[in-house]
C-alpha positions in Angstrom: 47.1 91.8 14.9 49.0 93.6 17.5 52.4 95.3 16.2 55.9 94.3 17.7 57.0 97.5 19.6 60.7 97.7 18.3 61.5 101.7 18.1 62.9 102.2 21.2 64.7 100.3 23.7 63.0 97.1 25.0 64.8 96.3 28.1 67.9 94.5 27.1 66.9 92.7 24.3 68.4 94.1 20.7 66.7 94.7 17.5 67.9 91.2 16.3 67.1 89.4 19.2 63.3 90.9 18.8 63.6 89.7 15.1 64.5 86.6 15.7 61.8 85.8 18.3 59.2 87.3 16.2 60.5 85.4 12.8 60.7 82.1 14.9 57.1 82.9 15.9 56.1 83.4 13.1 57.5 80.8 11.1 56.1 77.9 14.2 52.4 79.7 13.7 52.1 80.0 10.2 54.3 77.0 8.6 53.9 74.2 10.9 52.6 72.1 7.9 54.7 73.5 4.8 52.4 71.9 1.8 53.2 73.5 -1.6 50.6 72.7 -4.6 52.3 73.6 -7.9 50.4 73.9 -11.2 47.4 71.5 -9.3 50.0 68.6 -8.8 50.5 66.6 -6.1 51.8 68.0 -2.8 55.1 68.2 -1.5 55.0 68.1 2.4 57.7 69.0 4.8 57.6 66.4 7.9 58.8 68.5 9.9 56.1 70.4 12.7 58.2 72.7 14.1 61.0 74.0 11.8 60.5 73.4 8.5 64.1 73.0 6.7 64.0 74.9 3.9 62.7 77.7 6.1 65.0 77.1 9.2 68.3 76.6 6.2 67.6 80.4 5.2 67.2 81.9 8.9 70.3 83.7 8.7 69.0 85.4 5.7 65.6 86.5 6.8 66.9 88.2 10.1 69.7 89.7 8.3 67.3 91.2 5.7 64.4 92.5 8.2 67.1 94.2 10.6 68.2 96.0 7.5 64.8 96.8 6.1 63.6 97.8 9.8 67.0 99.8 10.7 66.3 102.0 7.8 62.6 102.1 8.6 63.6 103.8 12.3 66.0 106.2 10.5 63.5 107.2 7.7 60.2 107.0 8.6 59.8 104.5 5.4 57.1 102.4 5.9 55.1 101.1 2.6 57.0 97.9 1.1 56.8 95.5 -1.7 59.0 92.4 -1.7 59.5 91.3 -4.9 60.1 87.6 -5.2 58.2 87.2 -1.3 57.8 83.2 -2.1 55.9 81.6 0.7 55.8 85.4 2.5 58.2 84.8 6.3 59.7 88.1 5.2 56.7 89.6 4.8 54.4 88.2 7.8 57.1 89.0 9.9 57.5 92.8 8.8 54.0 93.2 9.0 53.9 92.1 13.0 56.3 95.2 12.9 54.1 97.9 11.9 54.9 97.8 8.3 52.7 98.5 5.0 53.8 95.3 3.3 52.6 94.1 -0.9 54.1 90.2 -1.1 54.5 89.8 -4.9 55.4 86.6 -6.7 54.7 84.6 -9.5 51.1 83.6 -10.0 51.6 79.9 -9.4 52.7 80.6 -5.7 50.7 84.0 -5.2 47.3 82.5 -6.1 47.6 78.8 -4.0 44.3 78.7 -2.1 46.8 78.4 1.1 48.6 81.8 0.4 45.4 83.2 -0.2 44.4 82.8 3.0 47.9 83.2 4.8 48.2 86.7 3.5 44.6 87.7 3.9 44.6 86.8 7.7 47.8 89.0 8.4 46.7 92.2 6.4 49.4 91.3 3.4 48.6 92.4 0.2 49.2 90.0 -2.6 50.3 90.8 -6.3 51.0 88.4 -8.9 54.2 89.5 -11.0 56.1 87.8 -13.6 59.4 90.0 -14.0 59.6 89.1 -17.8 56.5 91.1 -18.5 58.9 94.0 -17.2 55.6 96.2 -16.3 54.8 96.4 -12.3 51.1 97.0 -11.4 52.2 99.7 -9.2 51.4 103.7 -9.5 54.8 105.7 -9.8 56.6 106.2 -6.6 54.4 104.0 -4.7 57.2 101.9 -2.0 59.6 103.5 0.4 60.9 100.2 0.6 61.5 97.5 -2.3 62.9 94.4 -1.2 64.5 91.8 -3.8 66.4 88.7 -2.5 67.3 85.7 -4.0 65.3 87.0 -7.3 68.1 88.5 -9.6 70.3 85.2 -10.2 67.3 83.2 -11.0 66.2 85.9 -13.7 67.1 84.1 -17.4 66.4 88.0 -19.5 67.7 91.6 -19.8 67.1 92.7 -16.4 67.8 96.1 -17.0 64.7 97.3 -18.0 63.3 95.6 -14.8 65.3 97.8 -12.8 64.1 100.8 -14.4 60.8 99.7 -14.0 61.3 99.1 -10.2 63.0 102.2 -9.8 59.8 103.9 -11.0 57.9 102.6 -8.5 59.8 103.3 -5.8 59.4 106.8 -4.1 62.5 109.4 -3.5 65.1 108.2 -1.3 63.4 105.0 -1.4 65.8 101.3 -0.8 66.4 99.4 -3.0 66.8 96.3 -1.0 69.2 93.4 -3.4 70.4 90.2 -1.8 72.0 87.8 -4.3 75.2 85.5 -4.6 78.8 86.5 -5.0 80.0 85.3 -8.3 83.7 85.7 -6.9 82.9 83.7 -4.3 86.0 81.3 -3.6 84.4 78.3 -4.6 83.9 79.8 -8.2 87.0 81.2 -8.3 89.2 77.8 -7.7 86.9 76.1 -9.5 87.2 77.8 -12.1 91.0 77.2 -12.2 90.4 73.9 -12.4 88.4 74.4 -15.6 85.1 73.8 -14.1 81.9 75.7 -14.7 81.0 78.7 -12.5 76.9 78.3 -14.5 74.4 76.6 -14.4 74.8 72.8 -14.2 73.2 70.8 -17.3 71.9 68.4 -15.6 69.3 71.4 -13.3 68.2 72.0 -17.3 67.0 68.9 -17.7 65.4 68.5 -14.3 62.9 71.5 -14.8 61.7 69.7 -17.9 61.3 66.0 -16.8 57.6 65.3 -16.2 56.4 65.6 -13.0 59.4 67.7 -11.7 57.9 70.5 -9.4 61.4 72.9 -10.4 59.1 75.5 -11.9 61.6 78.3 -11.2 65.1 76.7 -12.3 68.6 78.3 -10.8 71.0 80.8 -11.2 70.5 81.8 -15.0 73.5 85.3 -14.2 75.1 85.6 -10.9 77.0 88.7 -10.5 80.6 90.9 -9.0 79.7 93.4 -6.5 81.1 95.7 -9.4 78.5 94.5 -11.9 75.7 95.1 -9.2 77.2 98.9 -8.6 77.1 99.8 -12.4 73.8 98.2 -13.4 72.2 100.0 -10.5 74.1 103.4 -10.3 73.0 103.8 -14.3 69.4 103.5 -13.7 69.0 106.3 -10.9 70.3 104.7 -7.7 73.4 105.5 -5.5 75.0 102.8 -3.6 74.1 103.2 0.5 75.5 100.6 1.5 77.3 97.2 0.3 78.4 93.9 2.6 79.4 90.2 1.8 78.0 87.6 3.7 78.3 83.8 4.7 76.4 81.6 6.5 80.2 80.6 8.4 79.6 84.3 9.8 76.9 83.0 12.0 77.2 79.0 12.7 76.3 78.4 16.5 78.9 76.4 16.9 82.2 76.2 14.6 84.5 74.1 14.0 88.1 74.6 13.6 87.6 74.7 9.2 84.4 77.4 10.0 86.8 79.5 12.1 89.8 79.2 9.8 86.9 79.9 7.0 85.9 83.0 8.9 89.7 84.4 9.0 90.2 84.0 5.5 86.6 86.2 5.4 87.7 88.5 7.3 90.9 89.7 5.8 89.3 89.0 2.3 85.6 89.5 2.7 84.7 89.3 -1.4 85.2 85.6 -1.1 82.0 84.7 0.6 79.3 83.5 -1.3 76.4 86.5 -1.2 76.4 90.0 -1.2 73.6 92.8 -0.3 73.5 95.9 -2.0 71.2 98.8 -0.1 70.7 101.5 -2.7 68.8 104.8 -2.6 66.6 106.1 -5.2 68.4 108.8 -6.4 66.4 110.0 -8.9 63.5 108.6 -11.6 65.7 106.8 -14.1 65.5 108.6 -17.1 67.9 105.6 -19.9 66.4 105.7 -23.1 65.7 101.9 -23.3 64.5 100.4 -26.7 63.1 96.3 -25.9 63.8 94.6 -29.6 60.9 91.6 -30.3 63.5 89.1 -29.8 63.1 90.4 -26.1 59.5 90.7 -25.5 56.6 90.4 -28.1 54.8 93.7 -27.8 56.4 95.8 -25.4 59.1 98.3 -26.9 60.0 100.3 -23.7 59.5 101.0 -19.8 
């Protein structure tokens, strides 16, 4: 595999312009047929040759997450990274083209598909199989200049604080600690709210990971979270806050209509009402909170 030269200047194109070749790229070579075998059921295909819609639906996101990881890759010299909750791997495929050291962990059910296997295999990704409840990583200490978590924190339905000591661990000094999540004040939430509806998870998603023959083996947002919730669980376990933005997919639309540019006015004189937020956060130092796991937690394990 030849690396994407991206350090310097590459005649006029910018950083995101390389990303978003390479990502499209890489998304055309490596999920033209997007087949997902779950717990040896039956397949669920995506018709779709080209641009495969759950893919294409979370562009935005990808880009916006590899110019981050890769701008603080040029500044620092960082290099080794582990994406924790890496799925069916675009982040990861597409920062390995880049030069980049890259683990891809997941739970076992995606991580171990014959298909991933051999995705990951042919690009030089290492694969780990994780399941976040367990709490321990299979990592040495201070392993990852780089730990990338998007999308994962929401979906978590336990203490996740013992987690995030144990991924602070693992990650080296003055490592990022990547978090992409939803905004629990987003708008929507809020006036919904006022109307007395839920801002949780809807019932009815409950009962749809349970009917037989449903392939909803990760179910949704157990705990979403303020950007002042994210500061304080993070800035108690040994990280400082780098950086912190809000962001909406209204911010990028190719083409917006009147309600998208009203929407992005509102965003931009009150930007804590879009619906996800990214935290960049430096390990500051190896977490040292006494953390005591009760068995009404986890069977055997009593602390990280």
């Amino acid at each position: 595999m030849t690396n994407v030269e991206w350090h310097g200047s590459s005649g006029t194109k910018s950083l995101r312009q390389t990303v978003e070749e390479v990502l499209d790229a890489t998304m055309q070579e490596e999920f033209r047929h997007f087949d997902l075998h779950v717990d040896g059921r039956a397949a669920v295909r995506d018709e779709n040759p080209e641009w495969p819609s759950y893919l294409a639906s979370h562009r935005h996101e990808y880009v916006r997450t590899i110019c981050d990881v890769l701008d603080f890759s040029r500044k620092t010299g960082a290099k080794r990274v582990l994406e924790i909750g890496a799925f069916f791997g675009l982040v990861c495929l597409t920062l390995k083209k880049f030069g980049l050291d890259v683990v891809a962990a997941d739970i076992p059910e995606y991580m171990e598909m014959p298909e991933q296997i051999e995705r990951f295999g042919r690009n030089g990704v290492t694969r780990a199989s994780v399941r976040l409840q367990e709490y321990l990583m299979p990592f040495d200490d201070e392993r990852f200049d780089i730990i990338i978590m998007t999308e994962v924190l929401e979906h978590l339905n336990f203490n996740p604080v013992p987690l995030i000591k144990e991924i602070n661990r693992i990650g080296a000094k003055d490592s990022l600690f990547y978090l992409s999540l939803p905004n629990l004040a987003y708008y929507r939430n809020r006036v919904g709210f006022l109307f007395g509806k839920s801002m949780l998870q809807p019932i009815a998603t409950y009962i749809e990971q349970v009917t037989p023959g449903s392939l909803e083996i990760v179910n949704g947002h157990w705990r979403e979270y303020t950007k002042a919730e994210i500061a304080e669980l993070l800035m108690c376990l040994g990280y400082r806050i780098e950086r912190h933005y809000f962001f909406s997919i209204v911010d990028v639309l190719p083409n917006p209509t009147l309600k998208n540019r009203l929407t992005r006015l509102v965003f931009s004189l009150l930007p804590s009402f879009k619906e996800n937020q990214t935290a960049l956060a430096i390990r500051s130092n190896r977490s040292e909170l006494p953390i005591y796991i009760p068995r009404t937690v986890h069977a055997t394990l009593r602390s990280v």
